[in-house]
N, C-alpha and C positions, 0 to 999 in steps of 0.2 A: 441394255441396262439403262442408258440415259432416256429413253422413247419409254420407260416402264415408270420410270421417275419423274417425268415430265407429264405423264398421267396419272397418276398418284397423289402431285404437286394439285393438278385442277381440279380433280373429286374433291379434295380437301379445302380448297377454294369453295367451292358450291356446297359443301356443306357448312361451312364459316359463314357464308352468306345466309344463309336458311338461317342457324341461330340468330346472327345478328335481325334479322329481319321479323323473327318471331318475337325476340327482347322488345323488340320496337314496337310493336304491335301490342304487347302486354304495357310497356312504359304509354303508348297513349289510352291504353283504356283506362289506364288509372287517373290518369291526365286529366283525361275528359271529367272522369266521373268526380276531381276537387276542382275543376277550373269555375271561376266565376261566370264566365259562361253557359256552365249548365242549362238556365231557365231558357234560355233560346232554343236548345236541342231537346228532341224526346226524350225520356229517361233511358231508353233504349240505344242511344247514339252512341253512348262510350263501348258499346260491343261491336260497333261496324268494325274498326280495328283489328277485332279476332275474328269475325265473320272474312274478311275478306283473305286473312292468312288463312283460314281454314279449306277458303276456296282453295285457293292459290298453290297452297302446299300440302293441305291436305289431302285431297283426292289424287295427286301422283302417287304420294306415299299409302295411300289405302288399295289405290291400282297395282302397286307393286308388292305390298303385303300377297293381294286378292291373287296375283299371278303366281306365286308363291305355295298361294294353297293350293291353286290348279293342278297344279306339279305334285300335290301328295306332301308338299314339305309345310309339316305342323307345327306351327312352333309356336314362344310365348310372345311372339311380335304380330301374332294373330288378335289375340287381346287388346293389343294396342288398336290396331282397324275398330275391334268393337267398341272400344271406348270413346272412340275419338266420333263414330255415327253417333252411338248412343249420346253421349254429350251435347253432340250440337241440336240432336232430335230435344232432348228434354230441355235446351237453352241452356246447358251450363257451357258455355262457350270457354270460360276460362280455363276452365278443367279441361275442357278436348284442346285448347290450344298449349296446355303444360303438357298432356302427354305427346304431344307432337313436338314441344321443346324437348323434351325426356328422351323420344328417337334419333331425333337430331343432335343433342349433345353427345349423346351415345357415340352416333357417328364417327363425331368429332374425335370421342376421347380414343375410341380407339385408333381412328387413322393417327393422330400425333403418338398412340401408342404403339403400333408399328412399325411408325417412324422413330422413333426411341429406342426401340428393342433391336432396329437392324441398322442402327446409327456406323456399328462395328463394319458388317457387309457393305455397307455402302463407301466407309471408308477405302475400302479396298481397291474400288473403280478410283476416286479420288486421287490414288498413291501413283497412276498409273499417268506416264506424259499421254498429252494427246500428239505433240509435237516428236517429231525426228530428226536427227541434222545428219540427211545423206550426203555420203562422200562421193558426188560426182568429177572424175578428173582429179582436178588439181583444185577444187574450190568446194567446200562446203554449200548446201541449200537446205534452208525447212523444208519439211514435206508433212502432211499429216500421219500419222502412225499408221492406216489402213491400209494406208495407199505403198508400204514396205511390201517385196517380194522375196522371195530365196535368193540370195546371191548377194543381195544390196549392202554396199559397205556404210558402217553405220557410226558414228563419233557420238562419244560417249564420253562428255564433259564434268568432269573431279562431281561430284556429289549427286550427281544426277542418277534416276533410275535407268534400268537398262530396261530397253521396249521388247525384245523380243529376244529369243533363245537363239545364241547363235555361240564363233569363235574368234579369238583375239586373233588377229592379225596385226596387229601392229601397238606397240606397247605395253609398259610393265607397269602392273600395280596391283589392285587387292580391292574385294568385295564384298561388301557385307550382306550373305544370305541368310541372317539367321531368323527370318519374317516366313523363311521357305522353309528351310531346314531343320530351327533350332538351335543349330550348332553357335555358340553366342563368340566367335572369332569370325577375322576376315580372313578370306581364300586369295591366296595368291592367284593371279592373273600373267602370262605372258606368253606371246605368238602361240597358237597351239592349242591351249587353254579355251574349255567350256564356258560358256555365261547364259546362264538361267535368268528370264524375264521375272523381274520384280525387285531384284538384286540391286544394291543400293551401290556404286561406284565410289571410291576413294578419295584420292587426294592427286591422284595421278588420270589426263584423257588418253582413256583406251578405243579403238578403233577396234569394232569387230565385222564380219559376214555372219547375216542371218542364214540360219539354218535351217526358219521355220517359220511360217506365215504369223503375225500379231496373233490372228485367233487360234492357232495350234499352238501357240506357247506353253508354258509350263503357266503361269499366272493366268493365263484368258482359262486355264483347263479347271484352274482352282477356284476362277470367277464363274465360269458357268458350274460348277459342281453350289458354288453357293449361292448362287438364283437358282438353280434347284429346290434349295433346301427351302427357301422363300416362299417358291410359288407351290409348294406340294402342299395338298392338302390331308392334311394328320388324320390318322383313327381317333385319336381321340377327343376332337373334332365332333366327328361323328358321334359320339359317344354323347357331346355337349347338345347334338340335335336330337340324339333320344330322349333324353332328360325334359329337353323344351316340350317333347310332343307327348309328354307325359305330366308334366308339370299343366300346362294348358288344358289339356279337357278338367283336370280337378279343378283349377283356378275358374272354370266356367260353370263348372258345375255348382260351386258355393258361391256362385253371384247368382243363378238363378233361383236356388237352396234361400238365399238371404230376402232375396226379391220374393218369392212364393212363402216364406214365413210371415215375413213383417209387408208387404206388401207397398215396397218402397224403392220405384226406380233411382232413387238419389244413392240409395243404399248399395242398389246392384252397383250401379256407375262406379261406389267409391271401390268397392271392391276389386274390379276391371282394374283402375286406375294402379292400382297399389299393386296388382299381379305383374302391371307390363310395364317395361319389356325385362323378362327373365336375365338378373345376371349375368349366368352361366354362358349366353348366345355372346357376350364380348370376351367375359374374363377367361376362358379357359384361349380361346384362339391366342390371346396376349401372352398368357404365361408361355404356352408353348414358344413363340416366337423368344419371348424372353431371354427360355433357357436355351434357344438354338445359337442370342446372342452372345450368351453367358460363355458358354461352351467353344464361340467364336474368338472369344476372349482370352479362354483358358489356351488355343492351339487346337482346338477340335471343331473337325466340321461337321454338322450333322445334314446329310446328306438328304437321308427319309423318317422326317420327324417321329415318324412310328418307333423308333428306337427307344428313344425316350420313355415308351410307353409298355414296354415286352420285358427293357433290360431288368428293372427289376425284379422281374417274374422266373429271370433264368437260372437254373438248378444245377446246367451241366457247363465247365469249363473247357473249352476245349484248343491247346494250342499249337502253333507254328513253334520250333525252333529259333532257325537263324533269323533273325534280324526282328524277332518275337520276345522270347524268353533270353536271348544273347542280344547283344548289339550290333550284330553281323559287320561288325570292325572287328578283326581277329585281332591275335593279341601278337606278332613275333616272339618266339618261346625261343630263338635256336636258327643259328647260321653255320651252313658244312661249307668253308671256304677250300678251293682248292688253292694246289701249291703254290705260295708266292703272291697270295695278295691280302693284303691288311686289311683286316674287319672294319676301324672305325673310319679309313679312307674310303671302302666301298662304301658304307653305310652315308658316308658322305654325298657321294655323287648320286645313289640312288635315289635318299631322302629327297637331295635337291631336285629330283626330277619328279618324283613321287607327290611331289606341293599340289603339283597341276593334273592329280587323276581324281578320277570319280569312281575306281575299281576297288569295294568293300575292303583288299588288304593295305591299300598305298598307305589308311591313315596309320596303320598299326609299325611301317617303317619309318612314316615320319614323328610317332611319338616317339622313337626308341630311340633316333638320330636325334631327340631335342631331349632325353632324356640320359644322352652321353653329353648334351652341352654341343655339340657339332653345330659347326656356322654352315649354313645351307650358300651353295654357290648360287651366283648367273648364270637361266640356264637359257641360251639361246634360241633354241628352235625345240618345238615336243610336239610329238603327232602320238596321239593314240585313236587305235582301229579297234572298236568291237568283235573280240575272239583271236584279235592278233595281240595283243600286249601293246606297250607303251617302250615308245622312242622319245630319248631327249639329247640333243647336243649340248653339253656343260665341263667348263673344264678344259678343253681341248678335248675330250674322247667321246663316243656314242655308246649311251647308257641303255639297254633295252631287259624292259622286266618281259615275259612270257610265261607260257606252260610247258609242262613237261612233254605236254603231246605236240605242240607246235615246234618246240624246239628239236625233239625227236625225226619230227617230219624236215625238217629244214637240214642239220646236223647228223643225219642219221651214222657216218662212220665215230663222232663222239659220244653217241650214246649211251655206251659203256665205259665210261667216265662219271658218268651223271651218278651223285651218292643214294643211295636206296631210297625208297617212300616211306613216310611214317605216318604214325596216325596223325589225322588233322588236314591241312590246307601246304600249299608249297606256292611257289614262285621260283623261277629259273632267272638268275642275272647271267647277261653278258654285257662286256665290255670289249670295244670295237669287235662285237661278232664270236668274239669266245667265250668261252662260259669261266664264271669266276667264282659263282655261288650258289644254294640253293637256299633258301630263306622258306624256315617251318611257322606257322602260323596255327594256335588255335582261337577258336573265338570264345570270347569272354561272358558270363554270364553278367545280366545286368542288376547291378548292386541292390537296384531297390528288388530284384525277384522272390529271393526268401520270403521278407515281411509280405509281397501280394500277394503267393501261392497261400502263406500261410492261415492271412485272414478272412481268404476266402468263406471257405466252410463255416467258423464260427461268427463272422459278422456280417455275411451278406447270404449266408443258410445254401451256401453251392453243395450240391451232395458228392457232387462227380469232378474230378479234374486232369486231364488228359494231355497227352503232348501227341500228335501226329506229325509225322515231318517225314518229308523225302531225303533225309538226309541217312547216312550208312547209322546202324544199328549202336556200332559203338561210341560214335557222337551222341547220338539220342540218350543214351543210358547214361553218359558221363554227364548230359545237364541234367537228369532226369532224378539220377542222385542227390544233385546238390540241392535238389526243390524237391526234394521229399517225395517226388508225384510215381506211384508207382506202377499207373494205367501208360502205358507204350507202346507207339503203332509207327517201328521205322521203314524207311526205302520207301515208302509210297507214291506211287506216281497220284496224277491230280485226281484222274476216275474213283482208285482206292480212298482216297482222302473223302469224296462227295458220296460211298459206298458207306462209310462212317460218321460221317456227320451226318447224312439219312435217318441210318438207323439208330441214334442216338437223338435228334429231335423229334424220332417217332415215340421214343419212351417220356424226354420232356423237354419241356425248352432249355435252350444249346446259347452259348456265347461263342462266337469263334474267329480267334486273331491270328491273323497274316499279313505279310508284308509282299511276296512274290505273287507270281503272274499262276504260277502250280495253283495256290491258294483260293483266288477265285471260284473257281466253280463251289468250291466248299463253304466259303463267304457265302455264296448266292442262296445254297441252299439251308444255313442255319437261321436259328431262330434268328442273332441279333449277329450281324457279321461287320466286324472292326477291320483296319484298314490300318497298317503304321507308315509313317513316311507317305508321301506324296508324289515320290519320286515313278511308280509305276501303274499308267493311265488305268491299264486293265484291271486291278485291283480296285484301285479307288471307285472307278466307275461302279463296281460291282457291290461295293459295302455300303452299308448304311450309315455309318461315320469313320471319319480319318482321323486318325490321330498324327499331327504333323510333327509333333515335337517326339516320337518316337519311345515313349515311357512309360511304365507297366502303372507308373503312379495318374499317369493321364489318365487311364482306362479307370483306375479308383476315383479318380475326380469324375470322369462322365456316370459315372453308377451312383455316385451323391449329388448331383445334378439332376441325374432323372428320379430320383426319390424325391428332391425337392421342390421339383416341377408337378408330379402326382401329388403333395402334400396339399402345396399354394393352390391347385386348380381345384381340389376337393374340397376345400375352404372356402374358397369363392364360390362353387357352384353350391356346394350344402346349405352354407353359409348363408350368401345371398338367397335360396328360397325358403329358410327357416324365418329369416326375418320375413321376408314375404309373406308368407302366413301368416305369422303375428300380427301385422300389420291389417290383412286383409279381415283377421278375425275381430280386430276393435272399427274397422268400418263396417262389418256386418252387426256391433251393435250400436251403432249409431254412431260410436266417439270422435270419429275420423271422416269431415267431407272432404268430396273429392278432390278437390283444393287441395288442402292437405294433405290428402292422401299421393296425391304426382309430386309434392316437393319431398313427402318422408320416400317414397321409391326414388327419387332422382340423388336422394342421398345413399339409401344402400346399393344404387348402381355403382354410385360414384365409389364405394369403400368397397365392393365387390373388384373393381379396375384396379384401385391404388393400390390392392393385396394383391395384384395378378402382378403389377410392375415391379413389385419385392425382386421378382430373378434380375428385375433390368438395373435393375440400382445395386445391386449387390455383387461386391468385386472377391469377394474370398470365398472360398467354399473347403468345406470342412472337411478332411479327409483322414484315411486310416493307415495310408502308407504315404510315404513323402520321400 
């Protein structure tokens, strides 16, 4: 990232140079041509000036055009090459050395404009220490962040970022991940307890072991997902280079149309000048970038710009349940305690253990425990194992949440104790080793649902809206209800899922949001495939944007981002060659020399750019669900 930036930085440099040096070059021809001096030089002298930038700079730049064209790539920076020959052939020097300021400010305006537009992403590298303080022995040492391996015990100083994804070992305090997450509170932290790279540290130094190289982090995954988004080059893009290779043979054709009428190479020249260079070849790459900021902005990463470019066009809705259409934080509906232990004392101990998990039910015991008002204890020691449940020492006793099948396998002569299944999600507690309770969970539909499902079809013209989920039948049907959606495809393993999304972007284009790892291959293959939470590589990897804040109303802000993105780019591109024409149609009657004619194009470049940077300056965006 910084070797990409640190190239970027020099292009920008040599092209600052270039302007500057052209300015200069115009500032002494004029020079020459009022100085009292004059009578000593030819009348021709005050052009050595532009003759010599013309040398100088112009023939790279016409070499670089010419190799351009070798390649088949047509475009309206072809015009420019000709104008800037033709110019110097017929001795209008000034004119060939504006449209070569005209290429070159171009340059300019765009690299500072996506410098502008990716101010956001770069922030991001920026948030990141380069420095570490490993805990070697008994003595702290800096080290640079790369040079951290697995294992290395890492101090983690009150407000500072944490480097890399690892576990607390030593100390208690609380984190604010909500730059990752969303979630706009801090996480407790203590011995046992997860930490996620990028995650802002408290008021309290936490000592962790990395669990996970710098570049495997949770942040370095969400940094290269957006140098990604950077370096990818858009369809529509492409679309801005059809446009030039079509715009350019007409703009050629009516300079020599102008030239074979009136029989006037000043005429051809002025019309050249006034074609190049096409708008469209900076503004439309800008807006994109723009809205990829915008969006960076809003909590969405846009991964493969071409999103931007389809989403509007999609017909058919198609989505994930859990952690989709729900929040995939269940809700506690319901505890079956057995004989002899007090609901709001257990709720107690489990909450307080329950602080420090990252298991989709813990948050749904710890809202219920803060929702009886229960003071959450000191919990000592907490290990939790992937497929095993969560252990914590609090209290004097050992708290462990589990499943029914783990418990089963461990406990097998108390198994017939265990209170029956219900519909929905469970959790088995025991305390020191015995079972105490069974905790029902379902998961919650997310508030804003209704109003998205709803407005789909009348304000964004979706014909189709679907839920697919591997989830059992009578979950599917209970959120499916409450969203009005009456197309339902449940228990689907992931092949079923990709079996469906198939043949429903074979009839039209498909939107399709998921959050799990099932989900992927069905992301992969719809039209535009959404991504919630950040929390699963494989997913993310696969979609074309993430939505990190986890919200159905993000997905309606990215769908009025990329209508606004098509609006601005089709403005600047139409835009910019309407005037064009116009322009080129008063220098083919004479009204407009070429002179002229390169500062009225250097202006509708320039108003063609400033309507591109409309997404980059603009902080709100208009939506239909909130």
């Amino acid at each position: 990232m910084i070797k990409n930036k640190d190239k970027s930085s020099s292009i920008s440099k040599w092209q600052v140079s270039l302007v500057a040096l052209l300015l200069f070059a115009i500032f002494l021809y004029f020079l020459i041509g009022l100085t009292t001096l004059r009578p000593i030089y030819n009348t021709a002298a005050k052009d050595i000036p532009l003759l010599i930038v013309i040398i100088l700079c112009g023939v790279p730049l016409i070499l670089q055009i010419l190799w351009k064209l070798a390649k088949r790539n047509i475009g309206a920076d072809l015009l420019a090459a000709i104008a800037i020959v033709v110019g110097a052939y017929l001795g209008e020097y000034l004119a060939a050395t504006l449209v070569m300021l005209m290429l070159a400010t171009g340059q300019v305006l765009e690299a500072y404009s996506l410098r502008r537009a990716s101010s956001v992403l770069l922030a991001l590298a920026d948030r990141m220490p380069s420095i570490v303080h490993l805990k070697i022995k008994s003595h702290i040492e800096d080290s640079p962040l790369a040079k951290v391996r697995i294992g290395d015990q890492i101090v983690i100083y009150p407000h500072e970022t944490c480097p890399v994804d690892g576990v607390v070992i030593k100390g208690h305090g609380a984190m604010d991940e909500s730059y990752l997450t969303g979630e706009p509170y801090f996480v407790s932290k203590t011995p046992g307890a997860s930490v996620i790279s990028g995650a802002i540290n408290g008021a309290e130094m936490l000592t962790i072991r990395a669990e996970k190289l710098p570049q495997d982090s949770r942040y370095a995954e969400i940094m290269k997902v957006m140098e990604e988004s950077e370096q990818m080059r858009p369809h529509f893009r492409r679309l801005g280079d059809q446009l030039g290779a079509v715009f350019a043979p007409i703009a050629l054709s009516l300079a020599f149309l102008t030239w074979y009428l009136t029989d006037d190479s000043i005429r051809f020249l002025a019309v050249l000048v006034i074609a190049t260079p096409c708008p469209l070849l900076i503004a439309i790459p800008i807006t994109i970038i723009s809205a990829i900021s915008l969006a960076a902005r809003k909590g969405i990463i846009i991964k493969d710009p071409v999103v931007l470019e389809r989403l509007p066009i999609c017909k058919t809705a198609i989505f994930d349940k859990t952690g989709t259409l729900t929040y995939g934080q269940a809700e506690l509906i319901d505890i079956k305690l057995l004989p002899g232990i007090d609901k709001e004392g257990l709720l107690q101990l489990v909450g307080s253990v329950e602080r420090f998990s990252k298991h989709p039910l813990a948050m749904a015991i710890v809202k219920k425990a803060q929702h009886l008002h229960l003071d959450f204890l000191k919990v000592d020691k907490i290990k939790e194992t992937p497929g095993q449940g969560l252990i914590g020492h609090v209290g004097g006793k050992i708290v462990q949440v589990t499943s029914r099948q783990k418990f089963i396998e461990k406990h097998s002569k108390e198994a017939a104790s265990l209170p029956g299944m219900r519909l929905g999600m469970e959790s088995i507690i025991l305390i020191n080793d015995r079972l105490a309770a069974v905790f029902y969970f379902r998961d919650t539909l997310r508030l804003e649902g209704h109003s998205f499902i709803a407005h789909l079809a009348p304000i964004h013209y979706f014909k189709k809206i679907m839920v697919v989920s591997g989830d059992r039948a009578s979950e599917v049907k209970h959120i499916a209800k409450q969203l009005g959606i009456k197309e339902i495809y449940a228990s689907q393993t992931p092949e079923q899922k990709v079996a469906i999304v198939a043949k429903e972007t074979a009839k039209a284009p498909t939107l399709f949001m998921g959050d799990g790892v099932n989900d992927a291959p069905a992301i992969a293959v719809a039209t535009v495939g959404l991504a919630f939470g950040q929390h699963n590589l494989v997913t993310t990897e696969t979609a074309g944007a993430v939505i990190l804040e986890s919200s159905l109303a993000k997905v309606d802000e990215l769908i009025h981002i990329s209508l606004r993105m098509r609006h601005i780019a089709l403005i600047s591109a139409v835009g910019g060659m309407f005037l064009s024409f116009v322009g080129m149609y008063f220098a083919a009657i004479g009204m407009v020399p070429p002179v002229m004619g390169a500062l009225l194009q250097e202006g509708i470049d320039i108003l063609a750019i400033v309507n591109a940077l409309r997404l980059t300056w603009q902080s709100k965006v208009v939506m239909d669900v909130s």
